[in-house]
C-alpha positions as CSV (number, residue, x, y, z in Angstrom):
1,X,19.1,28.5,101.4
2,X,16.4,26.0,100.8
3,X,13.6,24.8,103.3
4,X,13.2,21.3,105.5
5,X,10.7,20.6,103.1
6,X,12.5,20.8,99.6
7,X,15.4,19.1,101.5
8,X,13.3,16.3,102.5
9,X,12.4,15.7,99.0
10,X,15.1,16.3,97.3
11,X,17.6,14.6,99.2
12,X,18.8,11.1,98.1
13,X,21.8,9.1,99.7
14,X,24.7,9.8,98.0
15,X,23.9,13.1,96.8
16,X,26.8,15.9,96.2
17,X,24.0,18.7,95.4
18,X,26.0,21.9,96.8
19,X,22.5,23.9,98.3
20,X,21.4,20.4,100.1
21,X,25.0,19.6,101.9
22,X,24.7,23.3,102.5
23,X,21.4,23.2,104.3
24,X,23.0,20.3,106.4
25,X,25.7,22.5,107.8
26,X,22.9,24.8,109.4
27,X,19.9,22.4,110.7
28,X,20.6,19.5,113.3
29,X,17.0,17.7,112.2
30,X,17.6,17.5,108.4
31,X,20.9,16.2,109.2
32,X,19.9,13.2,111.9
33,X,17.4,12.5,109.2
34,X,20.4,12.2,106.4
35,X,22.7,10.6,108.4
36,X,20.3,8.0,109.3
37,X,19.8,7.5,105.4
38,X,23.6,7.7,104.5
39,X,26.1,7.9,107.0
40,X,28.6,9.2,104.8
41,X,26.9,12.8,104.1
42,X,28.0,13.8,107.6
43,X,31.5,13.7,105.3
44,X,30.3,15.4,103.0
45,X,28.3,18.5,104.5
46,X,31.6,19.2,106.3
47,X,32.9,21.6,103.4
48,X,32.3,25.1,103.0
49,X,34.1,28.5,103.2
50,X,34.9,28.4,106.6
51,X,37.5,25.5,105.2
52,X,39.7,27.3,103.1
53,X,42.3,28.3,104.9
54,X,43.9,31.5,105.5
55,X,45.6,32.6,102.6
56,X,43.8,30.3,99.7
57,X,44.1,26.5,99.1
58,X,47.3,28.2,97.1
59,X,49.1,29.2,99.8
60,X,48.0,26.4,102.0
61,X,49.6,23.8,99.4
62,X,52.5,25.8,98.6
63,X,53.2,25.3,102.5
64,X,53.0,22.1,102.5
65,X,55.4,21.6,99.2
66,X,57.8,23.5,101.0
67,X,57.4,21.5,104.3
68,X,57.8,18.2,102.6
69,X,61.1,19.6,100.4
70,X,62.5,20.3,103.9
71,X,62.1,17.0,105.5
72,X,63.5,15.4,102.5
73,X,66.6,17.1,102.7
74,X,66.5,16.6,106.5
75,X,66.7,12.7,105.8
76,X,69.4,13.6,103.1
77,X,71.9,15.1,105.9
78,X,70.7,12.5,108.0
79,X,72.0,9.9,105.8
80,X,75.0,11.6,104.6
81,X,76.2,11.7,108.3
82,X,75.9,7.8,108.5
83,X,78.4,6.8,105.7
84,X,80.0,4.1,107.5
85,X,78.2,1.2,108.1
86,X,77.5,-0.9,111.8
87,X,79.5,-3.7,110.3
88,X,82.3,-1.8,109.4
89,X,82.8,0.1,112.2
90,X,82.8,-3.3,114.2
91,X,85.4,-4.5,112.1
92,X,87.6,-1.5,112.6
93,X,86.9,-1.8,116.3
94,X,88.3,-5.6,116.2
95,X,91.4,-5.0,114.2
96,X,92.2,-2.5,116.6
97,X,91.8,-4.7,119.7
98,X,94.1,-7.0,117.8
99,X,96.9,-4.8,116.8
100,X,96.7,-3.3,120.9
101,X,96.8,-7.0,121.8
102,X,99.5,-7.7,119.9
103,X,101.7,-5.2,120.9
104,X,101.0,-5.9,124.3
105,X,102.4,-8.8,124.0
106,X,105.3,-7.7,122.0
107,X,106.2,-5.3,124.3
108,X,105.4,-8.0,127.6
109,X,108.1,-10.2,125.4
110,X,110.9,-7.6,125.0
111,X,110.5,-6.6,128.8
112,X,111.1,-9.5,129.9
113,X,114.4,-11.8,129.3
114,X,113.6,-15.1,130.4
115,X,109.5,-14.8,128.7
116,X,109.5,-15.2,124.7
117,X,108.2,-13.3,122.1
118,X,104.7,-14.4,120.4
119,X,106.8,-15.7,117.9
120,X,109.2,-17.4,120.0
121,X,106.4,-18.8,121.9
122,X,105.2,-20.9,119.0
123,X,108.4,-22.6,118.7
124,X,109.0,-23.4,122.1
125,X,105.7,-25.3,122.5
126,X,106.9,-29.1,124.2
127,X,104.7,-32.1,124.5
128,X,103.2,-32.1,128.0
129,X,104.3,-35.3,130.1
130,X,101.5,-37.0,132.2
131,X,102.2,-36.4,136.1
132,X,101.1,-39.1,138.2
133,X,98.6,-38.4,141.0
134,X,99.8,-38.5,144.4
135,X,97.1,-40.0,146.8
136,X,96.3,-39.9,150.8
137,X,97.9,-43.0,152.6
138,X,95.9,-45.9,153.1
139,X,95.1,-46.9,156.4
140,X,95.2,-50.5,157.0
141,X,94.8,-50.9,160.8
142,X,94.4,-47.9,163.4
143,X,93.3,-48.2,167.1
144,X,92.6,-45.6,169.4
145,X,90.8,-45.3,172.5
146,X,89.3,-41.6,171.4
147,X,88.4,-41.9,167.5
148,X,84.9,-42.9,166.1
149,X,85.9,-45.3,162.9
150,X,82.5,-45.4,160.6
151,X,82.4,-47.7,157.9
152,X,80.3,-46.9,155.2
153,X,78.4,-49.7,153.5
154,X,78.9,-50.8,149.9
155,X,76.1,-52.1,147.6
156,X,78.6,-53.9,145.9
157,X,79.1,-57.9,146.7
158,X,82.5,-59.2,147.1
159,X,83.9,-55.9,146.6
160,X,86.9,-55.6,148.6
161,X,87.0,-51.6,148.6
162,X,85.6,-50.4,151.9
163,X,85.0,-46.6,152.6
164,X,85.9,-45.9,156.1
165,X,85.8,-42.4,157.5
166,X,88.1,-41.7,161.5
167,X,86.9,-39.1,163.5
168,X,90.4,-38.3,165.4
169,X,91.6,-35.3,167.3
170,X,95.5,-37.0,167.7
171,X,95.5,-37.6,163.5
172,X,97.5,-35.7,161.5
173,X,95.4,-33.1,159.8
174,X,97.1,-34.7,156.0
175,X,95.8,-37.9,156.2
């Protein structure tokens, strides 16, 4: 063990001198003086016997060898159980949403007499013909001593459509 004083002159920053790094490890002023000099040493002086662990750095990397063999294989059986891929497995789902579908329909076809199979259903497809729309009666004249007739304004000049709405109890609820 070396004194404060040949610390103090011996030490430079950056130093790996065993004895001085030593020294550190047992007095609190040397070290506030060092680590005012180079802050790494603090790094440095943190070595020593009382680090080896139990066993011998031997042991202590053998542990760790066998450690990291083990999660490696763990990630091996990991992956081995995950053969099938997110893409596929969609792909399987849909074609088996399609065949059910399918024979749903199949089946809906056969049941019924007068409903056609998907096939048939292609076949029988016939242009649609336009309906025409049906439209409320228009009211040309209407007296009554109990309804409220409002006409609504148009913005329109020499329109001749008029918006008229009857408030009537004796109308027919249709028109």
């Amino acid at each position: 063990m070396i004194s404060c004083e040949s610390f103090r002159t011996r030490f430079a920053p950056g130093t790996e001198d065993t004895a001085l790094l030593a020294h550190l490890r047992t007095c609190d002023r040397c070290l506030d003086m060092a680590a005012h000099a180079d802050p790494d040493v603090m790094f440095r002086a943190l070595g020593g016997d009382e680090m080896i662990p139990p066993g011998g750095l031997d042991a202590f990397v053998g542990d760790v060898m066998q450690q990291v063999r083990v999660r490696g294989a763990e990630t091996t059986v990991e992956a081995s159980h995950n053969v099938v891929s997110w893409p596929r497995r969609l792909a399987v789902a849909a074609t088996l949403i399609a065949g059910i579908t399918g024979a749903m329909l199949y089946e809906r076809g056969a049941e019924a007499p007068g409903v056609l199979a998907p096939a048939g259903i292609a076949r029988s497809v016939s242009p649609v013909t336009p309906k025409m729309l049906e439209t409320k009666p228009i009211v040309e004249s209407y007296e009554s001593e109990s309804a409220t007739i409002v006409e609504v304004p148009t913005d329109e000049v020499g329109d001749d459509v008029k918006i008229v709405m009857i408030f009537d109890e004796n109308l027919p609820a249709d028109l």
